[in-house]
C-alpha positions as semicolon CSV with decimal commas, in nm:
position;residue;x (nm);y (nm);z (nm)
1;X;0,449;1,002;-3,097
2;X;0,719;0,873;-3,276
3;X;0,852;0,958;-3,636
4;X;0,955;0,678;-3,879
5;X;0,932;0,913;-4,199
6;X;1,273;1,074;-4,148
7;X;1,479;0,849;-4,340
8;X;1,398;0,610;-4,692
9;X;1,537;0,220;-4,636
10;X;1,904;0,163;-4,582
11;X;2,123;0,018;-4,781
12;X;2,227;-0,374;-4,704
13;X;2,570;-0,285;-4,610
14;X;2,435;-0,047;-4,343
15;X;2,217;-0,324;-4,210
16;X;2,391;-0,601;-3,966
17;X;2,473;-0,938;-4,064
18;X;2,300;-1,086;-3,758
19;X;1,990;-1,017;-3,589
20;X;1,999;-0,863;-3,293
21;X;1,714;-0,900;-3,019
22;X;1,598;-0,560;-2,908
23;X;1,363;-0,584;-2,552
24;X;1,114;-0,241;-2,663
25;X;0,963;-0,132;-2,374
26;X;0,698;0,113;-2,393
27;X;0,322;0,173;-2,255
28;X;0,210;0,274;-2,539
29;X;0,116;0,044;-2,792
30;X;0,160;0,309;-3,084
31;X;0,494;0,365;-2,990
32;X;0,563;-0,016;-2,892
33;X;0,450;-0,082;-3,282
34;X;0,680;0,216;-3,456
35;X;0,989;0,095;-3,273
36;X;0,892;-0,277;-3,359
37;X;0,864;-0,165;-3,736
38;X;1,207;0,030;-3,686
39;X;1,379;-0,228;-3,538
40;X;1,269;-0,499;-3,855
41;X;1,399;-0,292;-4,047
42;X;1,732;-0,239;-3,945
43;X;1,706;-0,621;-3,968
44;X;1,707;-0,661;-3,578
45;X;1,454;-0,885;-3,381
46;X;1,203;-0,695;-3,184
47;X;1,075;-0,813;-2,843
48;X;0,781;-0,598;-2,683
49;X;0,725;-0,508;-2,343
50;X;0,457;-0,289;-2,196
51;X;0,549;-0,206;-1,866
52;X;0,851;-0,240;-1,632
53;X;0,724;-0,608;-1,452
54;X;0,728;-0,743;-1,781
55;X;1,096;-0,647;-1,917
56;X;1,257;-0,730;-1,640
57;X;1,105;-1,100;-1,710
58;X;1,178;-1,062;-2,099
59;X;1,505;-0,922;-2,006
60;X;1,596;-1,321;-1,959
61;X;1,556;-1,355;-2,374
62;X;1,933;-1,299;-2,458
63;X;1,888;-0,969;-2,549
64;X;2,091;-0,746;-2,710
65;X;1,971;-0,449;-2,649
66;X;1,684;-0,228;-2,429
67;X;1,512;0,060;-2,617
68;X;1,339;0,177;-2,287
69;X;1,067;0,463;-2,203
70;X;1,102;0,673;-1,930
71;X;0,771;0,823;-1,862
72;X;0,590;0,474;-1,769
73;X;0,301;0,463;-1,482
74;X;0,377;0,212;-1,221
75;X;0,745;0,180;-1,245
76;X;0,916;0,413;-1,494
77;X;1,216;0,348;-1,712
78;X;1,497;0,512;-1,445
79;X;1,335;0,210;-1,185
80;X;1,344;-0,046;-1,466
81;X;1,693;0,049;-1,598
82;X;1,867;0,046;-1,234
83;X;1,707;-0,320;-1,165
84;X;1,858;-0,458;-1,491
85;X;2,203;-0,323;-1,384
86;X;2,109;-0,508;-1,033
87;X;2,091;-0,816;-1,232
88;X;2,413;-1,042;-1,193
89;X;2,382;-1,208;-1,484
90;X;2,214;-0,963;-1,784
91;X;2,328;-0,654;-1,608
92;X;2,549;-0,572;-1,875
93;X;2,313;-0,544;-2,133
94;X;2,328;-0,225;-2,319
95;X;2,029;0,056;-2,270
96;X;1,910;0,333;-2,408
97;X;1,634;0,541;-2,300
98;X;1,418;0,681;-2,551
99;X;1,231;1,009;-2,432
100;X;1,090;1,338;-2,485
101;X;1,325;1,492;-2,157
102;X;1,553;1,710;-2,239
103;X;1,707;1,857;-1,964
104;X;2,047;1,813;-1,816
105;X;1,892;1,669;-1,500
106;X;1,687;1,423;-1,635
107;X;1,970;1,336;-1,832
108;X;2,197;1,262;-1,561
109;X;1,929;1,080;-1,384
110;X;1,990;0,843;-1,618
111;X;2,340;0,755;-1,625
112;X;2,299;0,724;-1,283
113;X;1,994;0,480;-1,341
114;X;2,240;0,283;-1,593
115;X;2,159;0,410;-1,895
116;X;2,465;0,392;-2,209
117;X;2,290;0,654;-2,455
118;X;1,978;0,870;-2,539
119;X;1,767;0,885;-2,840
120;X;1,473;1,167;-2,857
121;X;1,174;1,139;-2,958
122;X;1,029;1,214;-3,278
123;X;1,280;0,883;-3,348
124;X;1,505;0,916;-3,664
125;X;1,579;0,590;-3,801
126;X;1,932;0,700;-3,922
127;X;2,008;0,845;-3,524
128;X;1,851;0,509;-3,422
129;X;2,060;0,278;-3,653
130;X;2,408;0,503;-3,545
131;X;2,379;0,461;-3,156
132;X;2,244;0,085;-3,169
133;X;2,531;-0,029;-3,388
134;X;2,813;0,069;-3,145
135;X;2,650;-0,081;-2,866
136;X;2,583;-0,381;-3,024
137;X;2,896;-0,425;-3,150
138;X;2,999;-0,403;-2,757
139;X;2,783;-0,632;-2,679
140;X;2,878;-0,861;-2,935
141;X;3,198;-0,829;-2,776
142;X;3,105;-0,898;-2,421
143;X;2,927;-1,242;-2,539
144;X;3,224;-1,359;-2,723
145;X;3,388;-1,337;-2,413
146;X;3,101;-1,514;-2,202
147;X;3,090;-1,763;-2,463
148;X;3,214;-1,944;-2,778
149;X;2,961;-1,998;-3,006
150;X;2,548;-2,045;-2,981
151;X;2,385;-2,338;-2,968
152;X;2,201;-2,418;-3,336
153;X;1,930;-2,186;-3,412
154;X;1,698;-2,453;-3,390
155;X;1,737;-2,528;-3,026
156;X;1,778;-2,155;-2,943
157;X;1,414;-2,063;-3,131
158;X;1,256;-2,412;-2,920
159;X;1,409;-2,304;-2,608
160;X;1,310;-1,915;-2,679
161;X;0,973;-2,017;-2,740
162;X;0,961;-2,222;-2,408
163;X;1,079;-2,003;-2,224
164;X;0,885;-1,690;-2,377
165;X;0,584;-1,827;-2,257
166;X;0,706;-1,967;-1,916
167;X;0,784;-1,606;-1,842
168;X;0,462;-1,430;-1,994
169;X;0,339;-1,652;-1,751
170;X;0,557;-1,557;-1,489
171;X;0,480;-1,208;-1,521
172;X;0,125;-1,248;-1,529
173;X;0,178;-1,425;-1,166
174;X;0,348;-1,148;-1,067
175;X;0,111;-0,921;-1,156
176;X;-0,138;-1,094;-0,975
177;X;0,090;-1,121;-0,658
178;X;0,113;-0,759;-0,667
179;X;-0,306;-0,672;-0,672
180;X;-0,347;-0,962;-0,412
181;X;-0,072;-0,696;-0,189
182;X;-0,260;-0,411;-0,266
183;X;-0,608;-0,537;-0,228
184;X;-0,454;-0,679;0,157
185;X;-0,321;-0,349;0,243
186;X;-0,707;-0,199;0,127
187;X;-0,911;-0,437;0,370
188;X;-0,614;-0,340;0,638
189;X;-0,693;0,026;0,619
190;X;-1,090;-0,027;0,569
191;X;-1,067;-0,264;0,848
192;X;-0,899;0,014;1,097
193;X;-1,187;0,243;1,021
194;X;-1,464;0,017;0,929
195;X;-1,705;0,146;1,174
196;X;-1,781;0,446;0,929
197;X;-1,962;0,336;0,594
198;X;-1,826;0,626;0,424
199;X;-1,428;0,490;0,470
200;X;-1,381;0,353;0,127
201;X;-1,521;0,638;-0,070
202;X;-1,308;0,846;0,205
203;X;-0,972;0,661;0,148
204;X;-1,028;0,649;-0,267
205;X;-1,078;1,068;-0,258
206;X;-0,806;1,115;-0,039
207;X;-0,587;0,916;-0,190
208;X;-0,639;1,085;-0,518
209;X;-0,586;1,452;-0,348
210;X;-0,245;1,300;-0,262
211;X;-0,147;1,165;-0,620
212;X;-0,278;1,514;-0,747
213;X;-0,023;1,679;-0,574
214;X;0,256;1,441;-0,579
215;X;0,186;1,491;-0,962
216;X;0,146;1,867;-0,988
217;X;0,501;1,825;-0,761
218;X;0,606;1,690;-1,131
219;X;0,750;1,383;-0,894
220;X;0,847;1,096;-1,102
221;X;0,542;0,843;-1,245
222;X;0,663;0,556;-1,017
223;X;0,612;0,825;-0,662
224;X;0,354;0,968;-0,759
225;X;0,141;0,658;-0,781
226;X;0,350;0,499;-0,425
227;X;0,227;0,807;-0,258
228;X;-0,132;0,694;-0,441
229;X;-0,098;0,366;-0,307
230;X;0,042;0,430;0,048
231;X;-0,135;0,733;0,153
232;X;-0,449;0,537;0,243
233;X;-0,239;0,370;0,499
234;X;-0,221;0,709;0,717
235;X;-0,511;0,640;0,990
236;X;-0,414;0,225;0,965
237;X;-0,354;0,266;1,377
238;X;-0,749;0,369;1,417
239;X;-0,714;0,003;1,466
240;X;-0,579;0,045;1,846
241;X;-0,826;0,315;1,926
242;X;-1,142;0,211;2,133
243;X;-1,501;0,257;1,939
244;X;-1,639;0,506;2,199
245;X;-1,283;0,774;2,137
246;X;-1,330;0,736;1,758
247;X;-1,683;0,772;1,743
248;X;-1,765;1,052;1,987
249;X;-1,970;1,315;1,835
250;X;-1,875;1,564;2,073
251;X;-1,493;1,690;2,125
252;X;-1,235;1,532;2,319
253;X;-1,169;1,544;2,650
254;X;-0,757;1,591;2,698
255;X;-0,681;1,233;2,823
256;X;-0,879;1,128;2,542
257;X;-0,733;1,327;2,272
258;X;-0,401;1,213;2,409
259;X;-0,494;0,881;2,346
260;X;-0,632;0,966;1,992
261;X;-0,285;1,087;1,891
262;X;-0,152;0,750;1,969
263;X;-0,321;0,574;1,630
264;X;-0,005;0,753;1,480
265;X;0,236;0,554;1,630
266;X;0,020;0,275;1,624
267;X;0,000;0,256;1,260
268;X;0,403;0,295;1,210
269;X;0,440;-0,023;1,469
270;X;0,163;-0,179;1,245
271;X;0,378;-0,105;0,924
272;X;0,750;-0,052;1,061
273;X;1,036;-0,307;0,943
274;X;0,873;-0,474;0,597
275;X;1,064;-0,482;0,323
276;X;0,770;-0,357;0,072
277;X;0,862;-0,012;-0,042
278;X;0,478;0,057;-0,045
279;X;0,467;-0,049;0,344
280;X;0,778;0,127;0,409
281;X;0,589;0,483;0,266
282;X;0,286;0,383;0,466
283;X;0,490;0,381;0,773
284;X;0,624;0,739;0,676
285;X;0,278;0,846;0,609
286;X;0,114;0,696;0,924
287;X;0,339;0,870;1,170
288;X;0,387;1,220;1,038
289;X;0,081;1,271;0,845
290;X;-0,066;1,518;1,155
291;X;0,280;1,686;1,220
292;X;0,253;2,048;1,127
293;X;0,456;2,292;0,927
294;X;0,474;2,571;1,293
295;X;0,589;2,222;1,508
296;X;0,301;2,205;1,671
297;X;0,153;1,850;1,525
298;X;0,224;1,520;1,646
299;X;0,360;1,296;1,758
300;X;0,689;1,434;1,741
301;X;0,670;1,844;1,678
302;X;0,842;1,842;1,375
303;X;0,837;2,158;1,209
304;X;0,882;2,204;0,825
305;X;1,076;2,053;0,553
306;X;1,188;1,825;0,896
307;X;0,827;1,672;0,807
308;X;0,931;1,399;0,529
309;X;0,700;1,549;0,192
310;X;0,484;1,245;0,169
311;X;0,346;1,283;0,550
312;X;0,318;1,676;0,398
313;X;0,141;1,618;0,098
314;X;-0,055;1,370;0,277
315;X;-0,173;1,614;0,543
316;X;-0,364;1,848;0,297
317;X;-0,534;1,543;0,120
318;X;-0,683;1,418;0,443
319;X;-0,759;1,720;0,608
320;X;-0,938;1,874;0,284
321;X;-1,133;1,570;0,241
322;X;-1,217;1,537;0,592
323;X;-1,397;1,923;0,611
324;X;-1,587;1,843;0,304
325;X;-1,710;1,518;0,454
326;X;-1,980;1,424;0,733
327;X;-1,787;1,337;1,070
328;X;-1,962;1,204;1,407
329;X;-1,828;1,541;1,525
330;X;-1,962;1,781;1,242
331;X;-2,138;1,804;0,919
332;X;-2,015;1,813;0,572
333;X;-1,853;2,214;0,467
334;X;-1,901;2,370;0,191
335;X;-1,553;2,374;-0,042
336;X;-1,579;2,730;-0,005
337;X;-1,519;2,697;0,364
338;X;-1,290;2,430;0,315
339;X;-1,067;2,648;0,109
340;X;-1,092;2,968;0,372
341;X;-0,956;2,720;0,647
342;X;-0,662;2,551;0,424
343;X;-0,560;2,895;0,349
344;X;-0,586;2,999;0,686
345;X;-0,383;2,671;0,804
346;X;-0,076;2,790;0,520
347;X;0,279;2,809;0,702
348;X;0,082;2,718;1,040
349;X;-0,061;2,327;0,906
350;X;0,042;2,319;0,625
351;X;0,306;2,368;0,390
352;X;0,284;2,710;0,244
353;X;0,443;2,570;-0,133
354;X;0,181;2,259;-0,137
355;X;-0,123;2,449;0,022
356;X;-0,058;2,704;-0,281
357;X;-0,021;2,435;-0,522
358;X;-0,374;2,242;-0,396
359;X;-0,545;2,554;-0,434
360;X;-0,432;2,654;-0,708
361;X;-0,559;2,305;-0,903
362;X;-0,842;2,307;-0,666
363;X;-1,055;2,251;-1,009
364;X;-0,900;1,914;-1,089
365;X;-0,993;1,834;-0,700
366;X;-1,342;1,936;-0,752
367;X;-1,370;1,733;-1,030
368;X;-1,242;1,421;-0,854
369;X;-1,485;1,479;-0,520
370;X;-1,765;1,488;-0,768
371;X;-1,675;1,164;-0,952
372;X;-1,602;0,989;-0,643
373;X;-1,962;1,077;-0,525
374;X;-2,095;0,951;-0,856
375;X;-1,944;0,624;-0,805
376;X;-2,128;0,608;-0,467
């Protein structure tokens, strides 16, 4: 949480002469509100944002400044900041990430993101009003040059107010856009398995394994929920592979394994060359997701850190969910004998770092296999 009680009000000499229009973006609405309050009283306009789709729309609001989270689900404030500088036209716009990271790296990760300054949280309104004024005043600068004078405050509140809604609007489509992608790429992956009843409850565990780990990886908000996402995606070529291979209760003969291994090339044709990051990882996912960390997966024998981490982290998702559910092939194991096997498959399988790290938050998996069979 923020702090606002660190400093009385300012004098009006300390306060600027014009008001500035400060794009807060923030996912939490407590936070959102403190800044808001902050900002009106350094006598600057607040705008409010509560994720990264909509301040890259607001972003179009002449403003002055972007007090900007970094630790945002979805897309996080080091994705949000590098767009803005992507931006040809309001890529100039000062930034400055407010958050609780402290470390030199995290620090550098933003400056490389775009970022012009840092404020920590707890806030202190004096620390606040300091490194806002100088950028300001830059940016003050930098429109003087674009331009010569405003149009009158009359017909920039009309047009503000226009367009303010026009792109709440436009975000809201976007937004929609986005679940319409997501709920495609769900029936794409149900539909290459949808013989078995049990794929959606299969694909929503599995995919939750995966984001556990990605997480517990401390990988940045915005991969960890890609990898949530696009990890579904990793049996999408089941879709090439005739009903009586995939269903066959009994084991493979070797021309039919052989033929089985092919869904993971399959699914990378089915995903290769979009220009969706989230199809791009599902490509990834689809063809290495049954390499292993000895070499001796497929399809192409990679052998450890060779195997990109999301096909990795993927691997240990699927297969854990796969010996705790019913197959054609076998019954349902006990986690207890799940475990024994994933421990037994460390530095052969699997990664010997991630295997450690699933196991050793094999509570918080537990406790998402058990809601995901309440929701059944």
């Amino acid at each position: 949480m923020l702090d606002s009680a660190s400093e009385g009000g300012l004098p009006g000499n300390h306060r600027m002469t014009i008001a500035k229009r400060l794009l807060i973006v923030d996912d939490e609405a407590p936070n959102r509100d403190l800044l808001e309050a902050l900002a009106e009283a350094l006598g600057h306009e607040p705008e409010l944002a509560r994720d990264g789709v909509e301040a890259l729309a607001k972003i179009r609001l002449d403003v002055d400044l972007v007090l900007l989270d970094v630790m945002m689900p979805g897309m996080d404030g080091f994705e949000v900041a590098r767009r803005i500088r992507q931006d040809p036209e309001y890529g100039e716009v000062p930034i400055i990430m407010v958050t609780a990271l402290t470390g030199k790296e995290d620090r550098l990760r933003a400056v490389e993101a775009g970022a012009n300054d840092f404020i920590t949280k707890p806030i202190d309104k004096t620390e606040l009003r300091i490194r806002t004024a100088s950028l300001l005043r830059m940016k003050e600068a930098q429109d003087l040059i674009k331009r010569h004078r405003k149009e009158l405050e009359e017909t920039v509140q009309r047009r503000t107010s226009a367009l303010r809604e026009a792109l709440a609007n436009m975000a809201e489509a976007q937004r929609r856009t986005h679940e319409a992608h997501l709920d495609t790429l769900q029936r794409l992956v149900v539909a290459a398995e949808f013989k078995d009843e049990d794929t959606a409850i299969h694909l929503q565990r599995m995919s939750r394994y995966a984001a556990l780990l990605a997480q517990k990886l401390n990988l940045p908000p915005g991969e960890v929920e890609l990898i949530r996402l696009a990890s579904p995606m990793h049996d999408v070529g089941k879709i090439g592979i005739p009903e009586h291979i995939l269903l066959k209760p009994g084991k493979f003969t070797p021309d039919e394994m052989e033929r089985m291994k092919q869904h993971t090339h399959i699914g990378s044709r089915i995903l290769k060359g979009s220009s969706s990051e989230l199809l791009r990882a599902g490509e990834i996912i689809a063809l290495t997701h049954h390499e292993k960390w000895d070499g001796s997966g497929y399809p192409n024998g990679l052998a450890g850190e060779a195997i990109p981490l999301w096909g990795r982290i993927s691997a240990v998702a699927d297969v854990f969910d796969a010996l705790t559910s019913p197959r054609p092939y076998k019954p349902a194991f006990p986690n207890e004998t799940a475990v024994q096997m994933l421990a037994e498959g460390r530095a052969k399988h699997f990664d010997p770092a991630l295997i450690d790290l699933f196991l050793n938050h094999l509570d918080e998996a537990v406790a998402i296999q058990e809601e995901c069979r309440r929701l059944r």
